[in-house]
Each structure stands twice: as C-alpha cells, then as structure tokens.
C-alpha positions, 0 to 999 in steps of 0.5 A, a space after each residue: 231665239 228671238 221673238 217673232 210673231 210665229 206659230 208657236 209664240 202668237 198666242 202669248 196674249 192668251 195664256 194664262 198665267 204660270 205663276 212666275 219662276 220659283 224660288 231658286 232654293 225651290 227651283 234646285 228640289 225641282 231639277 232634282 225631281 225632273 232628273 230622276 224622271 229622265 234618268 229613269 226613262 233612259 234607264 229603262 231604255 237600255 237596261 233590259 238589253 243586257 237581259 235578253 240573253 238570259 231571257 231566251 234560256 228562262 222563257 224557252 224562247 227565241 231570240 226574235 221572242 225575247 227582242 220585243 221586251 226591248 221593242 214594245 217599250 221603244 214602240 210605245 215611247 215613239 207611238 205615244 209622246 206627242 199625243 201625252 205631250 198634248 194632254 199634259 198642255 190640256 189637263 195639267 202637266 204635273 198630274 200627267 206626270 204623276 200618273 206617268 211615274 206611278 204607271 212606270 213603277 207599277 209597270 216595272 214591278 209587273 215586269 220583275 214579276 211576271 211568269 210569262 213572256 207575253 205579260 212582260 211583253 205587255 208590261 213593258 209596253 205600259 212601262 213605255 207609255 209611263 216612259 213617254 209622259 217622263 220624257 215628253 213633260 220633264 223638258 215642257 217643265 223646264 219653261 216654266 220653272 227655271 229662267 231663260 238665262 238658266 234654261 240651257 244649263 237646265 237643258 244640259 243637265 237633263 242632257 246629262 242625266 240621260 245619257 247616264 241613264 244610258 251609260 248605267 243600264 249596261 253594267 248595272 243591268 249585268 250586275 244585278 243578273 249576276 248578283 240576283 236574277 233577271 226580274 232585278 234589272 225591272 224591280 230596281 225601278 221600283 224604289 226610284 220610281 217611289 221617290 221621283 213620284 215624292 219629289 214631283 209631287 212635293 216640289 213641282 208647280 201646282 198646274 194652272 186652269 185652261 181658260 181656253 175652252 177649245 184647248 179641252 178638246 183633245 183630238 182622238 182621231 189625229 191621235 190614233 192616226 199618228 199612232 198607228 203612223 208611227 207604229 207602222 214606221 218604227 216596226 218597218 224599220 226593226 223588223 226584219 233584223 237588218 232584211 229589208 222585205 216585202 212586209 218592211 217596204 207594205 210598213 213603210 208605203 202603210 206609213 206614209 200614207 199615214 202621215 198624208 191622211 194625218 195631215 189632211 185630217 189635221 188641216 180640218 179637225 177644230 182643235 188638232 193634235 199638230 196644227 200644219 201651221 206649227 211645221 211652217 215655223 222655221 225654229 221648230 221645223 229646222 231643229 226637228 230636221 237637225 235632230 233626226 239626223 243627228 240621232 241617226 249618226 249618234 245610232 251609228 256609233 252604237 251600231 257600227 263600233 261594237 263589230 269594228 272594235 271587235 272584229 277588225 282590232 280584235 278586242 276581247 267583249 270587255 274591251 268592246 265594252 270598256 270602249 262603248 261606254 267611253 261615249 256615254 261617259 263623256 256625254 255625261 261629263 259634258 252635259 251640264 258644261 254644254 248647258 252653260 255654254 248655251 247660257 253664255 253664247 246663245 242657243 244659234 251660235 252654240 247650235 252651230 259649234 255643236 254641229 261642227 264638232 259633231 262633224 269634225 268627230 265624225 270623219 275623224 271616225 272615218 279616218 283616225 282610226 285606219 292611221 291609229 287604231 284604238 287611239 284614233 277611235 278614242 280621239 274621235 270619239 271625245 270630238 263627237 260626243 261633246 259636239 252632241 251635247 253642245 248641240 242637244 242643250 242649244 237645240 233644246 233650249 232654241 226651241 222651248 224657252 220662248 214658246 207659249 206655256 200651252 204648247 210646251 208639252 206637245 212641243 217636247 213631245 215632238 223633240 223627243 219624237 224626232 230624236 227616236 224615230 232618228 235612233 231608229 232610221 239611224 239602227 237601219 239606215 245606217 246598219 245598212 251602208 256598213 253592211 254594204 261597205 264591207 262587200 260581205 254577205 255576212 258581216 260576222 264572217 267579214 274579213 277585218 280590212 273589209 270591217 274598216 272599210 265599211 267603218 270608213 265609208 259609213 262615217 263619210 256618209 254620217 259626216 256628210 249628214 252632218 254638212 246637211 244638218 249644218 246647212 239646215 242650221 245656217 239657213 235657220 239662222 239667217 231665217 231669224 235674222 231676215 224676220 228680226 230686220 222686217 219687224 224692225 
C-alpha cells in the first residue's frame, strides 16, 4: 500500500520505536509460536461442533441448550477482539497475548471438566475471550516481526494455519469422542495451549513503553457500548434457527442503534476506542468492506453444500464429509503459496486476482454442478478456495504492513471482526436465499431439483456479491493512485 498521509500512517512521527525486525533464525521460532496461536483458535472454533450431539444425551439437554457451547465462544470472540486489539496497542501486546493463551488453556481444561452444562457454557465463553486476543494480536505481531517484503508470506501462512485449524476439528473432534469422551475435544487444548504460552513467551519480542500519555487511556464506554452492539447483532442474527421474529427484528433495530450511539460517543470521548477518522481511510474502510462480504459467501459453502450434496446428489454422511473438507484442505494447501504471490505482485493486484477467482468459483457453483454433478462441485470448489486465500493474505497484508505500531492491534481486531460478523450475516443471509430458492417450506422435506435450484440461484446471489467486492476493490485502488498523483 503506498504511503499517504492517512489516518492510520500520520502518526508515524510519534511512535516509539519497536526495536527493529529480528534475526531471520529468530523470526522462524516466532511464526512458529503465532501459528499454534491461530491455529488454536480456529480449532477451538470448529471442534465442539462435532460434540453437540453427544451433549444432548450427557447433560439431558435440548438441542437449542447444547448450541450455546458453539454460540458463547462465537459471541465472546465477536463482542470482544477489537476492544483486546486496542488493549494490546496500550499495555503491551505480548503480555496481552500471554494472558490471552493461559486464559484459553485454563478455560479449556474447565471445559473437559465441568459437570454441568451451564459451567461449559460459561467456560466456553472465557475460552473465546482467551480466543479473541489470539487472533486479534497474532497478525499486529506480524508488523513488527517480519519485513514488509516477507509480510505476505506471513499472511499466508497464518492464513493456512487457520484454515487447518478449521479442517482438523471436524475429524479430530470425532476421533477423540470416539476413542475417549467428550471432555477430550476440550482437554486436547491443554497441552497446545502449554507450548504456545513456551514459545510466545521465549521467542516473541519483548513489548516497548508508550510515550504517548493519551494512549493509556483505555475507552470503557465505547468498549461496553460496541460490545453490547455486537452482542445484539450476532445474537439477532443466530437466534431463531433460521426464523426471523419479532425479538431477532428488536436485536436488529437494538443494534443499529448501537453503533449511532457508538459513533456519536466516539466522535466526543478524548481517546476512543475507534476514532470516526480511522473509517474515512479508503485502505482500511474498502478491506473491512471487501472482507465482510467475502466471509459472508465463504459461510454459504458451509451452509448450503452439506444438504445439496446430501439431498440432491444423494451422498451417504461420509461423503458429505469427505466433500466438505475438500475446501479447507485446498485452503490449507494454498496459504503459504498465496502469501508469496502477495510478496511478488503486490498486495492491490493480488487483491484483485483473488476477488476474480472467487468469483469465477462461485458461479461455477452456480452452474457446473447442474452439468456435472460431484465433479462440477469439486472443479468449483478448487476455483473459489485458492481465490480466497489469495485474497485474505493481500487484504491482510494491504491493511497492516504500513500502518502505525500503536494501532496494529485495534486494527487486526477490526479485520477479524468483519470477517466474523460476515460468517455470521453469511449463516443467515444467505441460508435464507437457499430456503427461499427451493420453494419449499421445509428444506429437509425439499424435493432434489428444488434442492439444486436453491443452490443455483444462492451462488448467483454470492457471485453477484463478489462483482460488489470487485467494484469496491477497483474503486480502492484508483483511490490510492489519485492520492499518489496529488502528493507528487
């Protein structure tokens, strides 16, 4: 990204010091430890999914009950990782991070131990707040520690470990219930857990003083009221089970609400937790733009695929998940390569590659399948997946490699947030277009063409997002350009 005189990049004159990038043998012990981080908290993320059936016969509870051990740590990780990005920038990221790891671990050892449901609820919940400072600081790390012309492999690689996170807990959540119990999906954290804190505290930089006195300030009003924001979004948005009533539409009114009052209150307050100013710069508010709505067709895969491969091709449930762990495999495969792709052709160009290909998968979804079956599905999916991990390593690496060391925490936050709060308009939004397509009251009673109509037109829809996204993209970059020109 080329440097302007922005609202992220104006204060480069006074930031202290980071104490330059480390030693490359250094530098190697330090991906290493950001990448259990990530990979711990995508695994946390997709693990205890697997076990909610199992929950229902242990704890005697409903099926709605058991779902908020899935929901509280979605909740806490959405409510939470911009407020703990900007506490990372003030009191110090690694000690952050450290606290974040060892609340994560003990958390998950709460989790494989607790005899009620309500306590897992709520350790799951501390999980995700250990969860939230993983992934908000393990990219603000990335700024500091590894050099700009390396920032996109680093990108990639984390991309990657992510997504293997997500690939994993699926089948290694299965095979621990299998082979032991339930509380094993929590418990196998714990050991992780132990030799990401050993790795983080041992090779990751040691944090430097603030020599800015406002920046100590940390903003608990904006904090509370942006938390509550997104609470009342992310629940009017998962509640319901796909029904849309009257307490998802007061969630929803509750929620934008929110974020005017979160606005106003930040336009006023000495040192806010997001200054207004930040959102007038075109970089940061065209990627968090972009990155919502690619998480919100990423979530489509995962919601429409499983009954169109199950309903209207007739897949047993092993090849249902055979098929759905083709996309986080490709992912993982292609991280590290997008990430070096990043590094040779720039984070723009490369941002704009990724958004083609996306698009180009997802009408192949819409299409290929209908002419091919299995096979068109699976020619899709590798066109799509790749494109995303081209895209999330350039979006990344557009927004964090030039901006102030002060703000890269809040500012990995925010990423993180607008990916999340895409997977969770994606789940609904786009659940809903399925469910409308097929013309079915009941998709699980649909009949298999109405199944691979509702495919069609939802992936028409998602690829008519990703033309937006490209549009947004375009009118980024000539944004930058025009800004380069005036300042020569």
């Amino acid at each position: 990204m080329p440097a302007t005189s922005s609202p992220l990049t104006a204060a480069t004159a006074t930031t202290p010091a980071t104490g330059g990038i480390p030693a490359a043998s250094q530098v190697r012990w330090i991906l290493a430890s950001l990448s259990l981080s990530m990979l711990l908290s995508s695994l946390g993320t997709s693990i205890a999914n697997v076990g909610l059936p199992t929950l229902t016969q242990v704890f005697n509870a409903s099926f709605q009950q058991v779902q908020w051990v899935v929901v509280a740590y979605l909740l806490a990780i959405t409510t939470l990782i911009v407020s703990v990005g900007r506490l990372g920038d003030m009191i110090g990221r690694k000690r952050l991070l450290l606290a974040g790891i060892t609340l994560f671990t003990i958390a998950s050892a709460v989790c494989g131990a607790a005899p009620s449901l309500l306590l897992l609820i709520a350790a799951r919940a501390t999980q995700g707040l250990g969860a939230a400072v993983m992934m908000a600081l393990t990219m603000a790390f990335v700024g500091e520690t590894v050099s700009k012309e390396k920032t996109g492999s680093a990108m990639g690689l984390l991309g990657t470990m992510s997504a293997v996170g997500t690939a994993l807990g699926p089948s290694l959540g299965g095979m621990l219930i299998a082979g032991l119990n339930w509380r094993a999906i929590f418990l196998v954290n714990v050991p992780l857990g132990i030799i990401s804190f050993i790795l983080a505290r041992r090779y990751l930089p040691q944090d430097q003083p603030a020599s800015d006195k406002t920046s100590s300030r940390f903003d608990r009003t904006g904090t509370l009221l942006l938390a509550l924001t997104l609470a009342a979004y992310a629940l009017a948005m998962t509640l319901g089970r796909g029904h849309f009533g009257v307490l998802n539409l007061a969630l929803l009114l509750a929620a934008i609400l929110g974020a005017a009052l979160f606005m106003l209150v930040e336009s006023k307050v000495a040192s806010p937790l997001i200054r207004p100013a930040m959102l007038r710069d075109i970089t940061l508010s065209t990627s968090l733009a972009m990155n919502t709505l690619v998480a919100t067709v990423m979530m489509a895969t995962l919601v429409v695929g499983p009954f169109y491969l199950s309903r209207s091709l007739a897949l047993s449930d092993a090849m249902v998940g055979l098929m759905m762990s083709i996309g986080p495999v490709i992912s993982a495969c292609s991280g590290v390569i997008a990430g070096r792709m990043v590094d040779r052709m720039g984070a723009q160009a490369t941002v704009i590659t990724g958004l083609i290909a996306m698009t180009a998968g997802a009408f192949a979804l819409a299409l290929l399948p209908a002419m091919l079956n299995i096979t068109g599905y699976i020619i899709a999916i590798a066109i799509l997946t790749p494109g995303y991990q081209l895209f999330q390593a350039a979006n990344n690496t557009a927004v964090m490699q030039d901006i102030t060391p002060n703000q890269r925490g809040l500012i990995s936050g925010m990423l993180n947030l607008s990916r999340n709060l895409g997977l969770i308009t994606g789940a609904t939004l786009m659940g809903a277009v399925f469910a409308w397509a097929t013309a079915s009251n009941d998709i699980r009673t649909a009949a298999p063409v109405a199944i691979a109509d509702g495919m069609r037109i939802t992936f028409i829809v998602a690829g008519v997002m990703l033309v937006v996204a490209l549009g947004i993209a375009g009118v980024g970059r000539c944004w930058v350009r025009r800004d380069v020109k005036s300042e020569d």
